[in-house]
PyMOL CGO cylinders between C-alpha atoms (Angstrom):
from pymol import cmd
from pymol.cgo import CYLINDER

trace = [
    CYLINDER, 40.95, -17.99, 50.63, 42.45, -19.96, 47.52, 0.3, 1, 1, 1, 1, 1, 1,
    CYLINDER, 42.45, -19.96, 47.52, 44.15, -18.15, 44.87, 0.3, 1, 1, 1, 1, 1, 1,
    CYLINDER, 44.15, -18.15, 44.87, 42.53, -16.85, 41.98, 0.3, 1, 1, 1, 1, 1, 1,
    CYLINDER, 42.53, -16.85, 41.98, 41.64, -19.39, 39.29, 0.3, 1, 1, 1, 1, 1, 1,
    CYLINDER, 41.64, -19.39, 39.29, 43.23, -18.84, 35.40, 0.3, 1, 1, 1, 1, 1, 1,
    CYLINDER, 43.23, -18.84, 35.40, 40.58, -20.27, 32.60, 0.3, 1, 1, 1, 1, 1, 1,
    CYLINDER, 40.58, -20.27, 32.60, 42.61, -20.64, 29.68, 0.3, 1, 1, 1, 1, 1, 1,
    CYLINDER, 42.61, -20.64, 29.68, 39.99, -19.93, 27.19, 0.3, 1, 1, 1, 1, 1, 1,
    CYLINDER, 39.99, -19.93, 27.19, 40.97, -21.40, 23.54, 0.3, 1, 1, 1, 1, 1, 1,
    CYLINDER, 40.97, -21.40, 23.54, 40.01, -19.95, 20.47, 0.3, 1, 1, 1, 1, 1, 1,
    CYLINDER, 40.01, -19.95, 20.47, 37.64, -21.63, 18.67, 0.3, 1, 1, 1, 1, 1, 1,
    CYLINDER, 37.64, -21.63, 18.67, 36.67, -22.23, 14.09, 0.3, 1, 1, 1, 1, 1, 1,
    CYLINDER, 36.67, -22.23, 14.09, 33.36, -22.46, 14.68, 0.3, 1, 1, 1, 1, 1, 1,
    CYLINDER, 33.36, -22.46, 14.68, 30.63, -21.51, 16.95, 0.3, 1, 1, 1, 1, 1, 1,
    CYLINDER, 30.63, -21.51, 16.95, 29.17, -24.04, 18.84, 0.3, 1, 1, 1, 1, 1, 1,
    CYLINDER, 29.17, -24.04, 18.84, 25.98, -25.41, 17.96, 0.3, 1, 1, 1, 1, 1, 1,
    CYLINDER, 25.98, -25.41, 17.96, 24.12, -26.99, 20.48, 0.3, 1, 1, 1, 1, 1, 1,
    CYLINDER, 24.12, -26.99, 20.48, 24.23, -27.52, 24.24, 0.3, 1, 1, 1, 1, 1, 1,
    CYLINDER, 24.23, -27.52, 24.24, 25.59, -30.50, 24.20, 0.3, 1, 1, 1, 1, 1, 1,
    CYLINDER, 25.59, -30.50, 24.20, 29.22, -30.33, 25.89, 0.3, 1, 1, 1, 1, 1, 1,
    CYLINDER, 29.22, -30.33, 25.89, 30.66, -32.82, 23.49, 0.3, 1, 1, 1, 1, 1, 1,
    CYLINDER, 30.66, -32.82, 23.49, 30.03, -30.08, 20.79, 0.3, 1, 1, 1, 1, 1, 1,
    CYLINDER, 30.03, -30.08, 20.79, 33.14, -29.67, 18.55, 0.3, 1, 1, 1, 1, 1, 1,
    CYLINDER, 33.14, -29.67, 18.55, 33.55, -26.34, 19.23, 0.3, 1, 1, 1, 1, 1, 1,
    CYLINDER, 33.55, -26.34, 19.23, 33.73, -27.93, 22.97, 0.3, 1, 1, 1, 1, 1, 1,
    CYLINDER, 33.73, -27.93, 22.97, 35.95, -30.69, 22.16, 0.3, 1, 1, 1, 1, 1, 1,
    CYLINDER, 35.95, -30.69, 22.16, 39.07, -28.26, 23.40, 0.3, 1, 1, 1, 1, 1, 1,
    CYLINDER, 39.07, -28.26, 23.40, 37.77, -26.40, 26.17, 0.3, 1, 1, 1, 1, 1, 1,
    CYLINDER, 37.77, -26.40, 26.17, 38.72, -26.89, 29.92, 0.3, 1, 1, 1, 1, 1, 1,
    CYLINDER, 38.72, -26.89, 29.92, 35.50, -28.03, 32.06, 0.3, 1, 1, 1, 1, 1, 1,
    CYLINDER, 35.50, -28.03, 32.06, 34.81, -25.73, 35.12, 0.3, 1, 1, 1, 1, 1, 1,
    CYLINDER, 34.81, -25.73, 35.12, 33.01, -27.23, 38.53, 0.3, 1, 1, 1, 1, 1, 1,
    CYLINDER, 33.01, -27.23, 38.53, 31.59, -24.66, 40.45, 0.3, 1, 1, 1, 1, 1, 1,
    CYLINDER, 31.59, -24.66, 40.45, 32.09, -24.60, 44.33, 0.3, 1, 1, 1, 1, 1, 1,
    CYLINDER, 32.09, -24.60, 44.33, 29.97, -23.47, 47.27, 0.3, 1, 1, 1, 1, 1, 1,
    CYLINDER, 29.97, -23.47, 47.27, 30.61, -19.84, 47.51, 0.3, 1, 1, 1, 1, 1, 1,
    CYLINDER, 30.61, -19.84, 47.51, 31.26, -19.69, 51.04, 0.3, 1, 1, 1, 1, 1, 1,
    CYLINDER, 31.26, -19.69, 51.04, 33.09, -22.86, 51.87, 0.3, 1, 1, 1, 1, 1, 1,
    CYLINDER, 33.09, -22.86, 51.87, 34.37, -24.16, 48.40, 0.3, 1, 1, 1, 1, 1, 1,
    CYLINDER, 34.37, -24.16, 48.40, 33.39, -27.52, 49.19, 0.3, 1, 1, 1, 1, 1, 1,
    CYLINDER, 33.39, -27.52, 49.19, 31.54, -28.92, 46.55, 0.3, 1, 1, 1, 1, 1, 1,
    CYLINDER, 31.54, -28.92, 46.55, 27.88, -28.12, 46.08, 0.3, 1, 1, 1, 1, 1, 1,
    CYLINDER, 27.88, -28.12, 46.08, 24.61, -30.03, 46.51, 0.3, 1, 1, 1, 1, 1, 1,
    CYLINDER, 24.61, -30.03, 46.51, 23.84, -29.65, 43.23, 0.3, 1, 1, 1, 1, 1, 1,
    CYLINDER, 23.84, -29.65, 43.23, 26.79, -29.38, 40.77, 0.3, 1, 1, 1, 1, 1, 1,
    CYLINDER, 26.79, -29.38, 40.77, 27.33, -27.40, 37.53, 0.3, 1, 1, 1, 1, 1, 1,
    CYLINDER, 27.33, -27.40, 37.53, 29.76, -27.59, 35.11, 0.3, 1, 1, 1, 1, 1, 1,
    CYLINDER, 29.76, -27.59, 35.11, 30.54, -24.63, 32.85, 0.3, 1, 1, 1, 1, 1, 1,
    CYLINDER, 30.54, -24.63, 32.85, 32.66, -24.40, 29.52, 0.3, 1, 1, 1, 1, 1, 1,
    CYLINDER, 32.66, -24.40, 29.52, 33.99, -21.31, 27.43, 0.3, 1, 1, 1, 1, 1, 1,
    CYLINDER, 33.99, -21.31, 27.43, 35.58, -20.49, 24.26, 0.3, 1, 1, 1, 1, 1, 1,
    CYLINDER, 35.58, -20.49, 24.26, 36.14, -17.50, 21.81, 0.3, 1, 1, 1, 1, 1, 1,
    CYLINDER, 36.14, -17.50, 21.81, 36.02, -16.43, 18.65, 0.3, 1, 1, 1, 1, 1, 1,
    CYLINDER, 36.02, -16.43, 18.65, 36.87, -12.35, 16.99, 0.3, 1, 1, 1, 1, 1, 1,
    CYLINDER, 36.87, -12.35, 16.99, 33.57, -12.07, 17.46, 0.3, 1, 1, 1, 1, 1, 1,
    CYLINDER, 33.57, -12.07, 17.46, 31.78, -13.99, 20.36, 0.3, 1, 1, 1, 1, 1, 1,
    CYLINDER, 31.78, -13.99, 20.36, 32.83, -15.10, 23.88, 0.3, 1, 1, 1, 1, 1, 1,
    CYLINDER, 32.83, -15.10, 23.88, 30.77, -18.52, 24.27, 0.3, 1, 1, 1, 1, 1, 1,
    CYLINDER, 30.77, -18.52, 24.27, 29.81, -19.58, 28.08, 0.3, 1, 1, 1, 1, 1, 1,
    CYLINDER, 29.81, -19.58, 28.08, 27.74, -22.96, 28.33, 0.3, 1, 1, 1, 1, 1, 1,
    CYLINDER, 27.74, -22.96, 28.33, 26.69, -24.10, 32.00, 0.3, 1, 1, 1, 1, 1, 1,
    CYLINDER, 26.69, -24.10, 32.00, 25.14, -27.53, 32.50, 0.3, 1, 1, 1, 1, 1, 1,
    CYLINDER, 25.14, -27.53, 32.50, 23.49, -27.68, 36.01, 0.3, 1, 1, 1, 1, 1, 1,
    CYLINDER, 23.49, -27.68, 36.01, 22.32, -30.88, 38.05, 0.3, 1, 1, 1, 1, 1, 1,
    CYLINDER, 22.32, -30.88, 38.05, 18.84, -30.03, 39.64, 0.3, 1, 1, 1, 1, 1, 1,
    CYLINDER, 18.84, -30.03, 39.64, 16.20, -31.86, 40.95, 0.3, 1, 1, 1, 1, 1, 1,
    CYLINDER, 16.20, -31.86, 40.95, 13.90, -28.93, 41.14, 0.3, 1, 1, 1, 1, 1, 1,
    CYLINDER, 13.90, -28.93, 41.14, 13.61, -26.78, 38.36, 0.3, 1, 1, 1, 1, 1, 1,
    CYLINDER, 13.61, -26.78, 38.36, 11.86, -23.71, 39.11, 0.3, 1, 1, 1, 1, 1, 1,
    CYLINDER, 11.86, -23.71, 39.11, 11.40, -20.34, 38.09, 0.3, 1, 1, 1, 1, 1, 1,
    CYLINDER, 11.40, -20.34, 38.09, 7.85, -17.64, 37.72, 0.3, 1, 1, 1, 1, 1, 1,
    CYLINDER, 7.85, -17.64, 37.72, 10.08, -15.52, 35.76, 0.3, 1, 1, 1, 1, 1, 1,
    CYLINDER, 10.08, -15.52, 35.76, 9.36, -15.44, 31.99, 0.3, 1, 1, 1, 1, 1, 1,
    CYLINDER, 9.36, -15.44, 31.99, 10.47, -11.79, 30.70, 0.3, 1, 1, 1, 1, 1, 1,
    CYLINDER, 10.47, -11.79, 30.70, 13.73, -10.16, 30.19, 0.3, 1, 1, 1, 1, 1, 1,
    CYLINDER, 13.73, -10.16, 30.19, 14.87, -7.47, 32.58, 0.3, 1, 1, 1, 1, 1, 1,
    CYLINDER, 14.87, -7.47, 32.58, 13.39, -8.75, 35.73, 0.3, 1, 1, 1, 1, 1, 1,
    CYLINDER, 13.39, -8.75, 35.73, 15.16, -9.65, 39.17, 0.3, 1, 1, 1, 1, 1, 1,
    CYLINDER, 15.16, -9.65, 39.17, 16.03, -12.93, 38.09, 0.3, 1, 1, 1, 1, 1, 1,
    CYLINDER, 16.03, -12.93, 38.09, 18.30, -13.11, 40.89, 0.3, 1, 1, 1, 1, 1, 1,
    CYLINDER, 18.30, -13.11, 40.89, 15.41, -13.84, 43.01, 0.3, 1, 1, 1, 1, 1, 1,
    CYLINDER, 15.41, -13.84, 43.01, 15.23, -16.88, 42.15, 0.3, 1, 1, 1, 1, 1, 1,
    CYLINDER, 15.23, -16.88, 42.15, 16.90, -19.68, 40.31, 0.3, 1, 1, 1, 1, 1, 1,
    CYLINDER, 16.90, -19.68, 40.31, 19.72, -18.50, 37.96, 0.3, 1, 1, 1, 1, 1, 1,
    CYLINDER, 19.72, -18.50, 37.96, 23.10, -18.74, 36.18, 0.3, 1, 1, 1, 1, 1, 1,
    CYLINDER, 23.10, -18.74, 36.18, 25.36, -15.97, 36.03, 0.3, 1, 1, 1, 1, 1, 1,
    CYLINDER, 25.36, -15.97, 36.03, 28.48, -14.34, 34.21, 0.3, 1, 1, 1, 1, 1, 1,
    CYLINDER, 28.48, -14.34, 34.21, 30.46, -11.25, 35.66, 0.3, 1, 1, 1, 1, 1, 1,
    CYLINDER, 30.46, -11.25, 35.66, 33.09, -9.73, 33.33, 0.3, 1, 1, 1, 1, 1, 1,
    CYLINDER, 33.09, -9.73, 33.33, 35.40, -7.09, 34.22, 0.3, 1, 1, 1, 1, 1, 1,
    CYLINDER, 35.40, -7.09, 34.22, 37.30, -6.65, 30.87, 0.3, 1, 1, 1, 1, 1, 1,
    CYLINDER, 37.30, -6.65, 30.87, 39.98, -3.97, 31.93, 0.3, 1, 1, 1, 1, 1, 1,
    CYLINDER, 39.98, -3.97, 31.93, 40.26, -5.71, 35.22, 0.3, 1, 1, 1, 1, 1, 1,
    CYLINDER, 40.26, -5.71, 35.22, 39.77, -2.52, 36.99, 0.3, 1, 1, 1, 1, 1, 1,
    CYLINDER, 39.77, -2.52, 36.99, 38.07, -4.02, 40.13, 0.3, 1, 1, 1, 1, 1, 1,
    CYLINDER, 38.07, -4.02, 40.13, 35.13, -1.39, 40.23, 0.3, 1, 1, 1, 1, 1, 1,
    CYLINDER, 35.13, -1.39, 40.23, 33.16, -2.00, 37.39, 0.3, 1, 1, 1, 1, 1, 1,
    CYLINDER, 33.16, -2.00, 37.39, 31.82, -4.72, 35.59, 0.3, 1, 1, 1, 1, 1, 1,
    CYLINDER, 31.82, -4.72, 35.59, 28.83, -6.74, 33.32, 0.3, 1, 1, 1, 1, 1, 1,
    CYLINDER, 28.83, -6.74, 33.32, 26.39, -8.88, 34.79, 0.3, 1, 1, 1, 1, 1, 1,
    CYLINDER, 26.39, -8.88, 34.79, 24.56, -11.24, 32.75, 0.3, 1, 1, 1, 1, 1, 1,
    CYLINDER, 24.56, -11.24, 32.75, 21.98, -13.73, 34.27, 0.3, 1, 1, 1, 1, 1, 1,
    CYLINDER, 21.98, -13.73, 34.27, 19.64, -16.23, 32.09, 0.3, 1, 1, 1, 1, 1, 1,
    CYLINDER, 19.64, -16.23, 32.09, 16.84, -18.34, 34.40, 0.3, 1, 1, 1, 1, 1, 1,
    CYLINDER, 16.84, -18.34, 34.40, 15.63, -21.70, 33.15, 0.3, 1, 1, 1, 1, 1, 1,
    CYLINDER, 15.63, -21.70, 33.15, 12.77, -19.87, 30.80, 0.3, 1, 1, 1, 1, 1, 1,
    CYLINDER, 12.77, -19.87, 30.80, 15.59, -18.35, 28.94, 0.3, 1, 1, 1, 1, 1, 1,
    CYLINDER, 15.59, -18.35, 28.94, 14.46, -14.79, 30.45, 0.3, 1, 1, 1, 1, 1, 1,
    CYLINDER, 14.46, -14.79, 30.45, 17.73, -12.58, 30.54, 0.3, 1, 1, 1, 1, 1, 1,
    CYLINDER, 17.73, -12.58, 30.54, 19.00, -9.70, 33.02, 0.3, 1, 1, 1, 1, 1, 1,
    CYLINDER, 19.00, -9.70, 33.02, 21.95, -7.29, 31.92, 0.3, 1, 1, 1, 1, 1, 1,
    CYLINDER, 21.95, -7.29, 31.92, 23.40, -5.20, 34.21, 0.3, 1, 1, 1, 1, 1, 1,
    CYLINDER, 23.40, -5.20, 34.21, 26.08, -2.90, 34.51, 0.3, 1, 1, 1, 1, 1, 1,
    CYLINDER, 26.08, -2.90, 34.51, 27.92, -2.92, 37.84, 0.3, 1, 1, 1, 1, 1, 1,
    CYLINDER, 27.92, -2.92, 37.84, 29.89, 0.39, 39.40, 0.3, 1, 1, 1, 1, 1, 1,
    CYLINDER, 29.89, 0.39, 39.40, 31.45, -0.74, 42.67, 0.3, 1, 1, 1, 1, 1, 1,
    CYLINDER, 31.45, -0.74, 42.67, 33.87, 0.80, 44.98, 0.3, 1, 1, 1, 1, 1, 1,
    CYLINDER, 33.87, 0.80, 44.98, 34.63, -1.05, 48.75, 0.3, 1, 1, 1, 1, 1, 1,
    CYLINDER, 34.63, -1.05, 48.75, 30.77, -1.42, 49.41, 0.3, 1, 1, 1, 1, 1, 1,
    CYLINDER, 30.77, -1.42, 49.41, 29.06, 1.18, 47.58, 0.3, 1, 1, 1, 1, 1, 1,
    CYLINDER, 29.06, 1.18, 47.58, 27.45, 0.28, 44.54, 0.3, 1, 1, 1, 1, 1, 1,
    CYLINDER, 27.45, 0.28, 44.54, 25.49, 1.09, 41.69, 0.3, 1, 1, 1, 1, 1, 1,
    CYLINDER, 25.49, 1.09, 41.69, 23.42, -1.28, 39.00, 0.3, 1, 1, 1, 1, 1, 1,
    CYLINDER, 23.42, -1.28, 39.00, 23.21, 0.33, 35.51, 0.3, 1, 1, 1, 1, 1, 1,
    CYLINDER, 23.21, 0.33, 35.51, 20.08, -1.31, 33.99, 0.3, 1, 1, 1, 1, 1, 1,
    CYLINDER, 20.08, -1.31, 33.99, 20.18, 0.31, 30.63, 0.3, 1, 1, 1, 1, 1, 1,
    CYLINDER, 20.18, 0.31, 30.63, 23.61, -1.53, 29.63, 0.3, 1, 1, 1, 1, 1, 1,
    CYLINDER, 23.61, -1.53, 29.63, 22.94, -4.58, 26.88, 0.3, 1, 1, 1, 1, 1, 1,
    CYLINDER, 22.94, -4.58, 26.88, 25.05, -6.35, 24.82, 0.3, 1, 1, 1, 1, 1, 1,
    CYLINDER, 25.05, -6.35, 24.82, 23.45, -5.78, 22.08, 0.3, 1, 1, 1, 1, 1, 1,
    CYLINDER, 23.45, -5.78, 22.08, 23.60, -8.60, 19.70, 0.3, 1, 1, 1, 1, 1, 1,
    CYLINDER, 23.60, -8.60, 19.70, 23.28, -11.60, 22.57, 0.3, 1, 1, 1, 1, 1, 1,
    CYLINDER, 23.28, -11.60, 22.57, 22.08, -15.09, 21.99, 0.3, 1, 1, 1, 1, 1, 1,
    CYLINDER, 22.08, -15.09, 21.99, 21.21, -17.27, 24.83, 0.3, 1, 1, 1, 1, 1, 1,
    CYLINDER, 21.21, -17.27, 24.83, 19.74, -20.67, 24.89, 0.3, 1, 1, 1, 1, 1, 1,
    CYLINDER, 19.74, -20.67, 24.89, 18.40, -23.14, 27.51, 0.3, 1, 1, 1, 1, 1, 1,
    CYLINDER, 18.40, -23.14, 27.51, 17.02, -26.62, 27.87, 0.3, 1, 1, 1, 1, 1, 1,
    CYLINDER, 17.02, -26.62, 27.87, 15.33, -28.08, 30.77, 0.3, 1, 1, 1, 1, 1, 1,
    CYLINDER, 15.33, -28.08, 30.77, 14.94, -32.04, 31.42, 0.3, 1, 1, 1, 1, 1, 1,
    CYLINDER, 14.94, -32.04, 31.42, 11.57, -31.17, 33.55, 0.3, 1, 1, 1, 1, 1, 1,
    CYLINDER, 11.57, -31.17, 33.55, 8.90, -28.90, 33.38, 0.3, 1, 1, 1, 1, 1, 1,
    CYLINDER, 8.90, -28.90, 33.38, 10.45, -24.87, 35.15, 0.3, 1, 1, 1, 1, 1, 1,
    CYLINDER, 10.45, -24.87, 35.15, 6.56, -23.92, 35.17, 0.3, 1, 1, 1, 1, 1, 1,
    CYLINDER, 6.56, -23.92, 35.17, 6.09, -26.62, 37.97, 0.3, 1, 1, 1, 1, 1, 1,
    CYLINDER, 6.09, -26.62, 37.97, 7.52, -26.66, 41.28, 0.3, 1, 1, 1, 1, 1, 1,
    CYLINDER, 7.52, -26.66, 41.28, 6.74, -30.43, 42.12, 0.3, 1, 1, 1, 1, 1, 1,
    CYLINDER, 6.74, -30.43, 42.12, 7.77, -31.74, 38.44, 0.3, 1, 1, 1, 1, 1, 1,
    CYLINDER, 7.77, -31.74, 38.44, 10.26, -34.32, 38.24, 0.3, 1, 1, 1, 1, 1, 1,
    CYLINDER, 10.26, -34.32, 38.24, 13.67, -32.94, 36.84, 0.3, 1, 1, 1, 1, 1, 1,
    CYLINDER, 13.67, -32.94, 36.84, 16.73, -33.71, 36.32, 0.3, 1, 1, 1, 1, 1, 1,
    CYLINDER, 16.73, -33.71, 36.32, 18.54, -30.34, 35.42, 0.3, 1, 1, 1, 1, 1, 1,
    CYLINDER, 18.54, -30.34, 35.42, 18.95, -27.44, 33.17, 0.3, 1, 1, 1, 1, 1, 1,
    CYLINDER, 18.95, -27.44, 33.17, 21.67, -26.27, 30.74, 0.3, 1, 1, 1, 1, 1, 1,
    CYLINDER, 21.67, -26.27, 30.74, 22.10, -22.35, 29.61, 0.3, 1, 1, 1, 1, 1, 1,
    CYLINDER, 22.10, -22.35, 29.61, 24.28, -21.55, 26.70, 0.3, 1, 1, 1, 1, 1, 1,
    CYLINDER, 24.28, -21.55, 26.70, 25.30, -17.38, 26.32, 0.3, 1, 1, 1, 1, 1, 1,
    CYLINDER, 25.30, -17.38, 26.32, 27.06, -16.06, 22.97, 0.3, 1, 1, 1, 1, 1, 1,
    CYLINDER, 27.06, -16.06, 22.97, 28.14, -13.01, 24.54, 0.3, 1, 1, 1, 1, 1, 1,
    CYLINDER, 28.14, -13.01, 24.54, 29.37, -10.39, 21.58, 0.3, 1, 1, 1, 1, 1, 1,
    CYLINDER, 29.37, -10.39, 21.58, 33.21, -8.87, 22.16, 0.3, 1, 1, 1, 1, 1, 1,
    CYLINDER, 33.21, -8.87, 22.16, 32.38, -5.54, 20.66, 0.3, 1, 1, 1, 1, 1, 1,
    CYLINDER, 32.38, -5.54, 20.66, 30.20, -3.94, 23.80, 0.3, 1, 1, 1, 1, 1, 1,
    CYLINDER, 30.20, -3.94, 23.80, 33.03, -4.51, 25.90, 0.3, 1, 1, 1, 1, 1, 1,
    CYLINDER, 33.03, -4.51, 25.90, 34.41, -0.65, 25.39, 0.3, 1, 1, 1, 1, 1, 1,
    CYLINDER, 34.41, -0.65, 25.39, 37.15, -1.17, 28.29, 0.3, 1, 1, 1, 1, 1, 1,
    CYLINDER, 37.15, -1.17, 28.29, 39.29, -3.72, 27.04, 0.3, 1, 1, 1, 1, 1, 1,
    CYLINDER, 39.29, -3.72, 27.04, 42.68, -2.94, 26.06, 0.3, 1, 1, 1, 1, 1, 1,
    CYLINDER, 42.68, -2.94, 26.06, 42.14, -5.05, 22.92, 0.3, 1, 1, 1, 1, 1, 1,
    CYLINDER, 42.14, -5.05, 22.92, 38.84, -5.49, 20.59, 0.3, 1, 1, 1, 1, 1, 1,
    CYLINDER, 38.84, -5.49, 20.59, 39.33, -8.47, 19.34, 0.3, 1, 1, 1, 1, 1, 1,
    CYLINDER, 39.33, -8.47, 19.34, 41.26, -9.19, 22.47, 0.3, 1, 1, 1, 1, 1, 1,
    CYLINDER, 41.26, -9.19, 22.47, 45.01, -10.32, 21.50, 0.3, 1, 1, 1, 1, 1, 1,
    CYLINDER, 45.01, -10.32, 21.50, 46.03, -13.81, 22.62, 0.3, 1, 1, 1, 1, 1, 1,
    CYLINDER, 46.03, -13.81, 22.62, 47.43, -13.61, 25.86, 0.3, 1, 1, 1, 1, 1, 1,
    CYLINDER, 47.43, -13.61, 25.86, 45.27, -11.09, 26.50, 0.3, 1, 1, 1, 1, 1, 1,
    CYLINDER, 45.27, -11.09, 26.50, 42.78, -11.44, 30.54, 0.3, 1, 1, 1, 1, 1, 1,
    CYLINDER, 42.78, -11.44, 30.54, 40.10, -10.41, 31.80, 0.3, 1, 1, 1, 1, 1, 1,
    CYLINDER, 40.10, -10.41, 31.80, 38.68, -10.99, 35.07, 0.3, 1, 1, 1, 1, 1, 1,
    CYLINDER, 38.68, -10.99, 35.07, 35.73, -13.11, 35.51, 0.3, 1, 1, 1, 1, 1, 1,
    CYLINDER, 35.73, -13.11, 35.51, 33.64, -15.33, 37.41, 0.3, 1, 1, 1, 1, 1, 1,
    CYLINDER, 33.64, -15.33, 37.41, 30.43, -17.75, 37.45, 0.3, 1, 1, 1, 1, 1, 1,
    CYLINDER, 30.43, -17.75, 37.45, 28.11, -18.34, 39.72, 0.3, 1, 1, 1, 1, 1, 1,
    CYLINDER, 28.11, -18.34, 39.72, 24.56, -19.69, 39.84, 0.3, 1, 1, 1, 1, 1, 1,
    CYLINDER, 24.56, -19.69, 39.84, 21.86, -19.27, 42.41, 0.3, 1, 1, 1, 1, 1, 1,
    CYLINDER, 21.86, -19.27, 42.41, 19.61, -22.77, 43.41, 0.3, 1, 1, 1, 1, 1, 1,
    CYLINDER, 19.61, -22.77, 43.41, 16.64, -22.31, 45.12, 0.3, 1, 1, 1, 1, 1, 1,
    CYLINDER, 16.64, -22.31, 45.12, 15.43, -25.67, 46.64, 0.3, 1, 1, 1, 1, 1, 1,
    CYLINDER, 15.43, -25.67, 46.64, 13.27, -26.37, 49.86, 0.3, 1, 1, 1, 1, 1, 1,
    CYLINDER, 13.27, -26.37, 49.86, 15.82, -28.02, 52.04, 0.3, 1, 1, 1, 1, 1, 1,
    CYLINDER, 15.82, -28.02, 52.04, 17.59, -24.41, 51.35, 0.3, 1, 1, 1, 1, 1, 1,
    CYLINDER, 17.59, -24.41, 51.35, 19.46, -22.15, 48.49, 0.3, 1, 1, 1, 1, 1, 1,
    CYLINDER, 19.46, -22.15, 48.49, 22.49, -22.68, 47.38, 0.3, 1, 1, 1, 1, 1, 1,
    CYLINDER, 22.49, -22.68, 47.38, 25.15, -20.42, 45.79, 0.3, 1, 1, 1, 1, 1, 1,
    CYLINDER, 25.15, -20.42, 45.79, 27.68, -21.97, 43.88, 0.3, 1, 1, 1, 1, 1, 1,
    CYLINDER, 27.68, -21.97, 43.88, 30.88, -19.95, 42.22, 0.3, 1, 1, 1, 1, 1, 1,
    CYLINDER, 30.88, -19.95, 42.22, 34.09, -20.91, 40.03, 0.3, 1, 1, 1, 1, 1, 1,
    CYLINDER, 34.09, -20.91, 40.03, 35.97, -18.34, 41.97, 0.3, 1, 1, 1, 1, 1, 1,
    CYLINDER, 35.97, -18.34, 41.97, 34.44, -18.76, 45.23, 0.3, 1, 1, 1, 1, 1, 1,
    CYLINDER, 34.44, -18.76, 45.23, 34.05, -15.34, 47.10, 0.3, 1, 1, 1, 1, 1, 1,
    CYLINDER, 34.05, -15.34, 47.10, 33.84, -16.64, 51.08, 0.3, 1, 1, 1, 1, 1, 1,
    CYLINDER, 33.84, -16.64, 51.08, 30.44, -15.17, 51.25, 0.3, 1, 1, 1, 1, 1, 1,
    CYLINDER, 30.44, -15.17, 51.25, 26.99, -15.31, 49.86, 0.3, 1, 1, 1, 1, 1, 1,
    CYLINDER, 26.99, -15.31, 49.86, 27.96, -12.20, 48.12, 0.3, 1, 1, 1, 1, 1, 1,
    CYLINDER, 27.96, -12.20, 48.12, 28.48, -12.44, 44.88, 0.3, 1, 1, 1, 1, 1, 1,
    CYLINDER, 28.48, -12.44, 44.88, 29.56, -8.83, 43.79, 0.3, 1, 1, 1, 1, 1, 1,
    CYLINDER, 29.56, -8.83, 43.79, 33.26, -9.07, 45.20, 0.3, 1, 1, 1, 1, 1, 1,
    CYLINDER, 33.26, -9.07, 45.20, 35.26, -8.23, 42.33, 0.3, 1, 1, 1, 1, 1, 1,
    CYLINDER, 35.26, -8.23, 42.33, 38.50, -8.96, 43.75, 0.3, 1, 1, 1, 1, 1, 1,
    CYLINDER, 38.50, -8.96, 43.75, 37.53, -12.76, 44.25, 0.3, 1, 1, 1, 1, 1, 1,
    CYLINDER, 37.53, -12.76, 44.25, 37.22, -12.87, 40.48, 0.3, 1, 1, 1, 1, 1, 1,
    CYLINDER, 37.22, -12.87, 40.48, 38.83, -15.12, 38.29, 0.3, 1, 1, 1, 1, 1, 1,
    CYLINDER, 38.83, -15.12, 38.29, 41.40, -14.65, 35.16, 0.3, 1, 1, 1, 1, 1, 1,
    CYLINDER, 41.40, -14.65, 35.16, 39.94, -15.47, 31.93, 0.3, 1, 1, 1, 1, 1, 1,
    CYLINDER, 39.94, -15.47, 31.93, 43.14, -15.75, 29.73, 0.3, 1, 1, 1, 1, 1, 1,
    CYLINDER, 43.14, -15.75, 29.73, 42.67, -15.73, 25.73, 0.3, 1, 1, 1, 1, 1, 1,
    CYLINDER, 42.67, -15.73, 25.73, 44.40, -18.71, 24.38, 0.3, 1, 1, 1, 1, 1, 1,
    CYLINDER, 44.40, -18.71, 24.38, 45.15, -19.78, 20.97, 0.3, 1, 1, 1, 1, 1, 1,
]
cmd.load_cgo(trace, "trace")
């Protein structure tokens, strides 16, 4: 397997405002292409992801090729991992055996998770939310329609600092990591796809130790 990746995260003035990766507050930040999870050859599909931080905020945009944008799932809280999906794991004291899972589908429907995980035995704590979360998507297609012409889908998570209760540092200190990774899940009819920064050599995407470093920069 390749080594672990290092995102060198810069700080960012302001938040940014829209999806669109030449945002200013995008202008600085490293571009991420995600890889097939198993192989790390590149995907059918690709996506391209982008972060940056503030005191406050860790901001995570994806920006995903698709020709079939689908999804039934419209409310919070649901398995969105059923079907088509992007997806942020954060391990902020780098601990290996517990995480946060966030997912947002191309309706803009959102699953938090909490993730306790030793070797192969795990447990999802659905009550965990960080509590003061924005997330916003736009599709170039219709997600309500299977058959709909699309081009692709973009996600954009403001993920607050302060729920993360295990990091040695609240705001973290530059120089500061975490461990991280993202993934997303495509479901097309020719076969799914599941696509990683930090590929894990399986279809598997809980396997902490094949997370990333997110380093905070300046």
């Amino acid at each position: 397997m390749p080594q672990l990746p290092v995102y060198y995260c810069r700080r960012t003035a302001t938040a940014p405002a829209s999806l669109a990766p030449d945002d200013a507050a995008w202008h600085n930040a490293e571009t991420i292409t995600l890889v097939q999870a198993t192989s790390g050859e590149p995907p059918r599909q690709a996506t391209r992801c982008k972060l940056a931080w503030d005191d406050e905020t860790l901001y995570v945009g994806f920006w995903c090729d698709d020709k079939s944008v689908y999804s039934s799932m419209t409310e919070d809280g649901q398995a969105l991992y059923d079907e088509e999906v992007v997806e942020v794991f954060i391990d902020d004291d780098c601990d290996e055996r517990s995480y946060a899972e966030i997912e947002v589908n191309p309706h803009n429907a959102v699953l938090q998770l909490y993730i306790l995980k030793r070797g192969e035995v795990w447990k999802q704590l659905w009550d965990w939310r960080a509590t003061r979360m924005r997330t916003h998507v736009a599709v170039n297609g219709d997600p309500s329609d299977p058959n709909s012409a699309d081009r692709g889908w973009s996600a954009f998570l403001a993920i607050p600092l302060e729920d993360f209760c295990t990091a040695p540092n609240l705001p973290p200190a530059v120089g500061d990591r975490w461990r991280i990774n993202l993934y997303r899940i495509d479901r097309h009819a020719d076969g799914d796809e599941y696509s990683a920064w930090s590929p894990p050599g399986r279809d598997a995407f809980h396997t902490p130790k094949r997370f990333g470093w997110l380093e905070f920069g300046a």
